[in-house]
C-alpha positions as CSV (number, residue, x, y, z in Angstrom):
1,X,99.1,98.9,118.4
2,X,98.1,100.4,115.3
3,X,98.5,103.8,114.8
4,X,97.1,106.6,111.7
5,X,99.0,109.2,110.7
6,X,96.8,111.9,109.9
7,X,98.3,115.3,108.2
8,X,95.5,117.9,107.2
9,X,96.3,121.7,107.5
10,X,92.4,122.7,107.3
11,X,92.0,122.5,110.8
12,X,88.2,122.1,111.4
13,X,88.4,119.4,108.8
14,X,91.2,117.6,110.3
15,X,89.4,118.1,113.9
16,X,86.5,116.6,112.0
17,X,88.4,113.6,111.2
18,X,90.3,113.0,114.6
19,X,86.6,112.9,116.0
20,X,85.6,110.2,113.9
21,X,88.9,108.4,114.2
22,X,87.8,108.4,117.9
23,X,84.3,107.0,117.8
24,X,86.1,104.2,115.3
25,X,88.5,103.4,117.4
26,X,91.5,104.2,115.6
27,X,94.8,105.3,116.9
28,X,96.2,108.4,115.6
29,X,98.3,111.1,115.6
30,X,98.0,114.3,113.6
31,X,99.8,116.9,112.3
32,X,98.9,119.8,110.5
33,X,102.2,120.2,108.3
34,X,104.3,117.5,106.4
35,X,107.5,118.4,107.7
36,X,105.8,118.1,111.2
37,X,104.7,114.9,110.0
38,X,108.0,113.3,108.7
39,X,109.3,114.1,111.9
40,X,107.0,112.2,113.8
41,X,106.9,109.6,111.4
42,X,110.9,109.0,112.2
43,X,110.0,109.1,115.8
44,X,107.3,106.9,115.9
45,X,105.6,103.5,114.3
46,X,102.7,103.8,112.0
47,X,100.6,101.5,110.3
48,X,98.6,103.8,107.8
49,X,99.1,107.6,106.5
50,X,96.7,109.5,105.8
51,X,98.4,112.6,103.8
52,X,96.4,115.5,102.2
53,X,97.5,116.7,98.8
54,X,97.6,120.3,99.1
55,X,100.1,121.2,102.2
56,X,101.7,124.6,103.1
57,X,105.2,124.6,101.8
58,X,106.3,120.9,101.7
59,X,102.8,119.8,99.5
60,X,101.6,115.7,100.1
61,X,103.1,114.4,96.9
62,X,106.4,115.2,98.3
63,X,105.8,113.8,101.4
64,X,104.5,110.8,100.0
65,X,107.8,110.6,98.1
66,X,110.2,111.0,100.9
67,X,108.0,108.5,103.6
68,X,108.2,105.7,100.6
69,X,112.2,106.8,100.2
70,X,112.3,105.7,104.2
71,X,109.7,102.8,104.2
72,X,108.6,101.8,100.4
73,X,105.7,99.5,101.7
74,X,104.2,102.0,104.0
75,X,100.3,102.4,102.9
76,X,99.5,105.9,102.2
77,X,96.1,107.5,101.2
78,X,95.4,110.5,99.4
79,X,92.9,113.5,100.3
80,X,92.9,115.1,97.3
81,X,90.3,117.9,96.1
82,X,88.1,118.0,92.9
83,X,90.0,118.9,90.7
84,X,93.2,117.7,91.7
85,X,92.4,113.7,90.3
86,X,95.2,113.9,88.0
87,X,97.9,114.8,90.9
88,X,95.9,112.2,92.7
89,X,96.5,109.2,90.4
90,X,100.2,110.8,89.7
91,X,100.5,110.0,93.4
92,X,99.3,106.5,93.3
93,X,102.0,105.8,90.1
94,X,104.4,107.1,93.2
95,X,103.3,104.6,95.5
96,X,100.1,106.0,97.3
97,X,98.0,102.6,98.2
98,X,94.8,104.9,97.1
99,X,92.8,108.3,96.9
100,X,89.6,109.6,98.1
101,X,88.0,112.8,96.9
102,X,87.0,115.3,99.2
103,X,83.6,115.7,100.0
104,X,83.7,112.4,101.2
105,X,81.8,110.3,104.3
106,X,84.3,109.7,106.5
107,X,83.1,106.3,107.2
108,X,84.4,105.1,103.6
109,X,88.2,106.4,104.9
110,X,88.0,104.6,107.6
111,X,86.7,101.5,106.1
112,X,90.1,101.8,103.9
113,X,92.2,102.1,106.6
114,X,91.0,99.4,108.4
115,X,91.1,96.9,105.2
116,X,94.4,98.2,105.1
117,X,95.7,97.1,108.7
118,X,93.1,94.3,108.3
119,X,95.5,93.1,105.5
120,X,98.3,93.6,107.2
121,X,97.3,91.9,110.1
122,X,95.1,89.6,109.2
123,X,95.5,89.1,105.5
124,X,93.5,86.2,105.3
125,X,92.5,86.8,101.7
126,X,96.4,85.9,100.9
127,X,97.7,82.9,100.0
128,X,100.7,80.9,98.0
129,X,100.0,80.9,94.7
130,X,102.1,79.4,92.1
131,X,102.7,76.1,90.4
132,X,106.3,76.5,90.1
133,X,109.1,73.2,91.1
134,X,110.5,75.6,93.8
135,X,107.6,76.9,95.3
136,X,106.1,73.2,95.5
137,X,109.2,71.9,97.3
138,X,109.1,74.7,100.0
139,X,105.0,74.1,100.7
140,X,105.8,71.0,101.2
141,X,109.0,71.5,103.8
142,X,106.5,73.6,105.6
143,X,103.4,71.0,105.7
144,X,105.9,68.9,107.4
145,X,107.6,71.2,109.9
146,X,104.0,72.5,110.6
147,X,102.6,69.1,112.3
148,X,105.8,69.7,115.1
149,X,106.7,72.1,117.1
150,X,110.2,72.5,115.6
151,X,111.4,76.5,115.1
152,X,111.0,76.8,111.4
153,X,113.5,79.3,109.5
154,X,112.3,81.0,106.4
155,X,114.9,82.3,104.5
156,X,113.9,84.4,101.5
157,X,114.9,88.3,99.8
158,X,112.7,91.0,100.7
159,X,109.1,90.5,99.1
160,X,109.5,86.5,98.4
161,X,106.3,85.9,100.6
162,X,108.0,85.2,104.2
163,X,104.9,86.3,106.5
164,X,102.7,84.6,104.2
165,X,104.6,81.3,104.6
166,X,104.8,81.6,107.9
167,X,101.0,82.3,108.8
168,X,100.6,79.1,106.1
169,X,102.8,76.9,108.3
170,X,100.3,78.2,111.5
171,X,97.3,77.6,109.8
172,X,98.6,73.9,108.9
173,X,99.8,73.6,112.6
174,X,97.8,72.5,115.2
175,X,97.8,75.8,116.6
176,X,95.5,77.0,113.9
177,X,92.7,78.9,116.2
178,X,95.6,80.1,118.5
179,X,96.9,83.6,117.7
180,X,99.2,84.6,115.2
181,X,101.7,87.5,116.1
182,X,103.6,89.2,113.6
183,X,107.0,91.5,114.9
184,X,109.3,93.0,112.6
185,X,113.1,93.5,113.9
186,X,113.3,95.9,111.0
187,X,110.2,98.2,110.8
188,X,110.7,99.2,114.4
189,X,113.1,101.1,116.3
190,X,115.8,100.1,118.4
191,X,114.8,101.8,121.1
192,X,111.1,100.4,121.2
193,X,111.8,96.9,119.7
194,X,112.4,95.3,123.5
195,X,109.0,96.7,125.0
196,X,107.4,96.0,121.7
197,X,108.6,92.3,122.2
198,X,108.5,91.8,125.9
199,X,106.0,94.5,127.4
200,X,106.1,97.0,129.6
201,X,105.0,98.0,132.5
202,X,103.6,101.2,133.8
203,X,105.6,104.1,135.8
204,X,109.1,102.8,133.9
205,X,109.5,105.8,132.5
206,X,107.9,109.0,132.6
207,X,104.8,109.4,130.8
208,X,104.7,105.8,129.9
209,X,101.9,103.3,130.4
210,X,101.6,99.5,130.7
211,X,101.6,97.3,127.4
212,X,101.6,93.6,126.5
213,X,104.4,92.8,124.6
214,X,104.0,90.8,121.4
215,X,105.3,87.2,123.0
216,X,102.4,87.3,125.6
217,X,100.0,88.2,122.9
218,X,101.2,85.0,120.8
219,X,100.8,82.7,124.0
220,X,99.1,79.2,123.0
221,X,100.0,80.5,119.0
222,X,102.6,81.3,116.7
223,X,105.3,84.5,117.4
224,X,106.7,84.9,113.7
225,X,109.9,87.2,113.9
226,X,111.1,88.6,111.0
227,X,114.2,89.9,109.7
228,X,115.3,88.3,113.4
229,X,119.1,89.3,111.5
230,X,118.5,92.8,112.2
231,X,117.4,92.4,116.1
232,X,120.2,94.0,118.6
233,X,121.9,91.3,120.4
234,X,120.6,92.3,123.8
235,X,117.5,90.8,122.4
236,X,118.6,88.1,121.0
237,X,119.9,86.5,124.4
238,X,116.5,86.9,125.7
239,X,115.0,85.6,122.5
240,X,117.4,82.3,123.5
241,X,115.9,82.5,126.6
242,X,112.5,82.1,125.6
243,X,113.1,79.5,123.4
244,X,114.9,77.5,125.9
245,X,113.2,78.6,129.5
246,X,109.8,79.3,127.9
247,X,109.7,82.4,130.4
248,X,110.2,85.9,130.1
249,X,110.3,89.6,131.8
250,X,108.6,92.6,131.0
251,X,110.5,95.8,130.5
252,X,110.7,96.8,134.0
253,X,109.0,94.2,135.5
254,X,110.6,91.9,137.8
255,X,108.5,88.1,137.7
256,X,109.4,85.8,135.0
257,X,106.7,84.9,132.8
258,X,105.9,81.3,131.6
259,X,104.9,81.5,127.8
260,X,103.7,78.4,125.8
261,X,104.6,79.8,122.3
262,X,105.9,78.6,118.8
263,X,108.7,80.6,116.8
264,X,109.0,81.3,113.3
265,X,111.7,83.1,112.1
266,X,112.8,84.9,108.8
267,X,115.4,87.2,107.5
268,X,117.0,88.1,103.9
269,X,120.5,88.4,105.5
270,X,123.5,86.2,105.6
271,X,123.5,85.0,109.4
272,X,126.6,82.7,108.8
273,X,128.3,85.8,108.3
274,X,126.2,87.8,110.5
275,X,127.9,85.2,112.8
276,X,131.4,85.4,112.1
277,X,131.2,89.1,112.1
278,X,129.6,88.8,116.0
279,X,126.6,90.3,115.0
280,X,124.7,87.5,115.6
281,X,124.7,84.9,118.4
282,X,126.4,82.1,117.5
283,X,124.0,80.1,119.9
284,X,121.1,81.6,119.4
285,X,121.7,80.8,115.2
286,X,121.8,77.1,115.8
287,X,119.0,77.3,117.9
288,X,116.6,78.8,115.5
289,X,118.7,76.9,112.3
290,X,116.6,74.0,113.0
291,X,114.3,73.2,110.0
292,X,115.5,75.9,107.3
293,X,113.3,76.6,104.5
294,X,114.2,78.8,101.3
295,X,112.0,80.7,99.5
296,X,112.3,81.2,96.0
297,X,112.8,84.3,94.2
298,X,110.0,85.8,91.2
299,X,113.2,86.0,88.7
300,X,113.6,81.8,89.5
301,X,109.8,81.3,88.7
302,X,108.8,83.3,86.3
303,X,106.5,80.6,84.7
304,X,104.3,81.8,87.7
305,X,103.9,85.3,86.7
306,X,101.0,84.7,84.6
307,X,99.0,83.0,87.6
308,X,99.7,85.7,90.0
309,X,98.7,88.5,88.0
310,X,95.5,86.6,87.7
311,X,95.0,86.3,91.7
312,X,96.0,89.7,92.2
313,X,93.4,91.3,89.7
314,X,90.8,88.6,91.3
315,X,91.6,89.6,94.3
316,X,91.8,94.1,94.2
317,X,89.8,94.6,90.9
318,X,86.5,94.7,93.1
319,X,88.0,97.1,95.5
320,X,88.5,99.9,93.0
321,X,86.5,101.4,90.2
322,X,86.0,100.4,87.3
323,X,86.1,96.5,86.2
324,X,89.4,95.1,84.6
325,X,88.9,91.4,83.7
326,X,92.7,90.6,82.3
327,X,96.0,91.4,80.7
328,X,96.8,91.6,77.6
329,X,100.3,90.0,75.8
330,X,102.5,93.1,76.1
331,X,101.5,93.5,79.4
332,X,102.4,90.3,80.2
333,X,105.6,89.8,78.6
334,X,107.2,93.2,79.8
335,X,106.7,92.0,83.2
336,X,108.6,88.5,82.3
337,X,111.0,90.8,81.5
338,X,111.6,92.8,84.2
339,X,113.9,91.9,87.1
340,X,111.8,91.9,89.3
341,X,114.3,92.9,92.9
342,X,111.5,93.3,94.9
343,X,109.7,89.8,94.3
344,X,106.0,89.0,94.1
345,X,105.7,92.4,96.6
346,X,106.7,94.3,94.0
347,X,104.7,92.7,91.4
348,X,101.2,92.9,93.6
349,X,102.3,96.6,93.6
350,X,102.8,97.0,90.2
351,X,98.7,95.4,89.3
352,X,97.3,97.2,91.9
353,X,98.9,100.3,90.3
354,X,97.8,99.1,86.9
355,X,94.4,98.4,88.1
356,X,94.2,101.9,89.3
357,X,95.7,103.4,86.1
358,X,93.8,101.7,83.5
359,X,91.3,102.9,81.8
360,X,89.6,100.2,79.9
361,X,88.6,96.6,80.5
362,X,92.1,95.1,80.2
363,X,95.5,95.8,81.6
364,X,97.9,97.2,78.5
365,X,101.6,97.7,78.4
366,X,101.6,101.9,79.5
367,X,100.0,101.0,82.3
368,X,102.7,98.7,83.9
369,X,104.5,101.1,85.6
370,X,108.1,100.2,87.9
371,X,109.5,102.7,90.1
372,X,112.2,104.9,88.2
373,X,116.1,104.3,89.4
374,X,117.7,107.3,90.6
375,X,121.7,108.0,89.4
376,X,123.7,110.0,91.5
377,X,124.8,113.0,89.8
378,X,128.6,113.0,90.4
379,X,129.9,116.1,88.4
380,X,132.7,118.3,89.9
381,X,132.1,122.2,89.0
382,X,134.9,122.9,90.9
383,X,138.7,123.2,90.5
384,X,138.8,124.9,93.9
385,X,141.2,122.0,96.1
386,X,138.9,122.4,99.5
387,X,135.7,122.5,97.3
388,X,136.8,119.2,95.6
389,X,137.2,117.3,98.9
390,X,134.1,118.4,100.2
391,X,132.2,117.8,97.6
392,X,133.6,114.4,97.4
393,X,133.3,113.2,100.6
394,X,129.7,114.6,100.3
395,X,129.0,112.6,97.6
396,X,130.5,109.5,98.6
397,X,128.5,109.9,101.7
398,X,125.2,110.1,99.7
399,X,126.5,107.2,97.8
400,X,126.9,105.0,100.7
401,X,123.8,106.2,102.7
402,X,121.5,105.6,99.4
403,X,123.2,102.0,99.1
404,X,123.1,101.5,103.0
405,X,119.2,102.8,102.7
406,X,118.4,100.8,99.9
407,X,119.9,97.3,101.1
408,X,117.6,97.5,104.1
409,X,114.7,98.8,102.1
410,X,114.6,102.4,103.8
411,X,114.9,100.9,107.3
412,X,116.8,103.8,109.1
413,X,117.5,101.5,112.1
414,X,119.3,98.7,110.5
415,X,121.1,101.0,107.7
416,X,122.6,102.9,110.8
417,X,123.4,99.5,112.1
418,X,125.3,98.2,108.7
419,X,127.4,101.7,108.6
420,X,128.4,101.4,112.4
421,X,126.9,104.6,112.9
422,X,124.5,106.0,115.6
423,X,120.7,106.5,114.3
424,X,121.0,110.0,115.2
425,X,123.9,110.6,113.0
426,X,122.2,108.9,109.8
427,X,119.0,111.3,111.1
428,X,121.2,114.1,110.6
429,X,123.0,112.9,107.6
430,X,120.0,112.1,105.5
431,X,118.2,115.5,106.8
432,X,121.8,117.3,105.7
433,X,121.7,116.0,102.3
434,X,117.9,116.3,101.8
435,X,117.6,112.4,101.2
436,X,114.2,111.8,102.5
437,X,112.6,112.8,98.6
């Protein structure tokens, strides 16, 4: 289920918002602080934020900053009052998807949010773009594994396009008008990834109600499961059981379920030696191994750059005020440059930034803007023996946390996973050192 996270301390407007959230439809939970807010944001799964700029104590910029530190692609929007517009559009150079200026009719946020889950969802305005060597040879592995039934295995870094190739190879498939599902091993966690995948049903746990899990929801379609290299191996023996027995059981539910369903996998790991390191079953691996397809990364096709910068203005320059109509040179050759870790993600992030930004008819160099790297201050002030080997093991510990956090691009879950360490202890640890800004 979707879910909005709403945080507004002006409490008649924020119970003015839940109300229309209501007759829309929309899910929500709100909170009237941001530290409120990041805790329930750690506790629960969201689809959309809704953050106001001016907060008691921790303010909406900063919260912004530390959600994005956890989950960089989480879509925010900005409340933001007149007079504020410049904090507004620093925000969006920070990550925020957009801003809207209060007054405002609520039905234009809500339109937002639900082109934003829309997108996510359904994000049928997407598709492959490129005319690159590589790209070519993997549309055409998945036009062929698309007229079977075969498991198809995308493998691909974070941001090369996965869940777009996948809902291709779906709509090339026979199953075309069948549903697509979408679950993420990463995004979710642990303890809600089973009844996310499998259901639930009511009364097995206190307070909790019945829910259809995403492999029922796919049935006649297309389950796509990505980063499957980060699902707990509990699940991934009844993952092979699906596959194989075409059945299932709900989370406290006793009948086994037939399911007509095909499987599409992904993950930017290693699971050769996720393998050898019994992370990942062995069986399962060759099961879902079956028709691998690579995707390339931006840095290996740069010749496409041009091309998606195109589709990208095409496709958000209506959305947002304002008409740019191209790029100019500089623009153009300081994103060639760049290296460009987060793939075509990071560049449809970086236009819609620079289409927000911009304040003529064409795209310059200062308004490309990439996410600053942060160095970790390692100075010693101390001679004091103790001192020293706290404040070493401190900072080797933020180090490795910032390392573990950035690999699995802010997923708490998996990070607490690759340091063999509870999730409540990395909780602790990253609330200790203040790493959630």
């Amino acid at each position: 289920m979707n879910k909005v996270l709403l945080v507004e301390d002006n409490e008649n407007f924020r119970k003015m918002l839940e109300l229309n959230f209501e007759k829309a439809n929309i899910a929500f939970e709100s909170c009237a602080s941001a530290e409120a807010a990041f805790d329930v944001f750690n506790r629960d799964v969201f689809s959309v934020g809704v953050f106001d700029l001016k907060l008691p104590e921790m303010g909406g910029l900063e919260l912004l900053t530390k959600v994005l530190k956890v989950a960089p692609e989480f879509p925010v929007f900005i409340i933001t009052a007149y007079g504020d517009i410049k904090t507004a559009v620093e925000a969006v150079k920070k990550g925020a998807s957009d801003f809207i200026q209060k007054p405002f009719d609520p039905d234009v946020l809500i339109e937002k949010i639900r082109n934003e889950i829309e997108e996510k969802t359904f994000p049928s305005k997407k598709k492959i773009v490129g005319n690159s060597i590589l790209l070519k040879k993997a549309i055409t592995l998945g036009k062929k594994v698309a007229a079977t039934d075969l498991t198809a295995f995308l493998f691909g870094e974070s941001g090369t396009g996965k869940e777009l190739f996948a809902r291709a190879i779906h709509e090339w498939s026979p199953r075309k008008d069948k549903p697509f599902i979408v679950l993420n091993s990463a995004a979710i966690p642990e303890t809600l990834l089973e009844s996310e995948l499998f259901g639930i049903e009511k009364g097995t746990a206190t307070g909790v109600s019945k829910r259809i899990g995403k492999i029922f929801q796919a049935s006649g379609g297309t389950l796509f499961l990505d980063e499957i290299g980060d699902m707990p191996l509990l699940l991934q023996s009844k993952i092979l059981r699906v596959i194989e027995e075409k059945e299932f059981e709900k989370v406290g539910g006793r009948d086994r379920i037939k399911v007509d369903v095909r499987i599409i996998c992904a993950t930017n790991r290693n699971l050769e030696d996720l393998v050898e390191n019994k992370e990942f079953r062995e069986d399962l691996y060759y099961r879902l191994n079956v028709f691998p397809i690579h995707l390339p990364l931006l840095k290996d096709r740069l010749e496409d750059i041009g091309t998606l910068v195109k589709y990208f203005i095409d496709l958000y320059g209506g959305s947002i005020p304002g008409k740019v109509e191209g790029i100019n040179d500089e623009a153009l050759m300081k994103l060639k440059k760049h290296e460009w870790k987060g793939n075509v993600r990071e560049l449809e992030n970086v236009i819609k930034r620079a289409l927000i930004v911009c304040e003529s008819d064409t795209i310059g160099e200062e308004d490309i803007i990439f996410h600053a790297k942060r160095k970790e201050d390692k100075k010693i002030e101390s001679f004091n023996l103790r001192e020293i080997g706290e404040k070493a093991k401190r900072n080797t510990e933020i180090g490795i946390i910032r390392e573990a956090l950035s690999q699995t691009e802010g997923n708490k879950a998996q990070a607490a996973r690759l340091l063999n360490i509870s999730y409540k202890t990395l909780f602790n640890k990253i609330n200790e050192y203040d790493l959630g800004k």
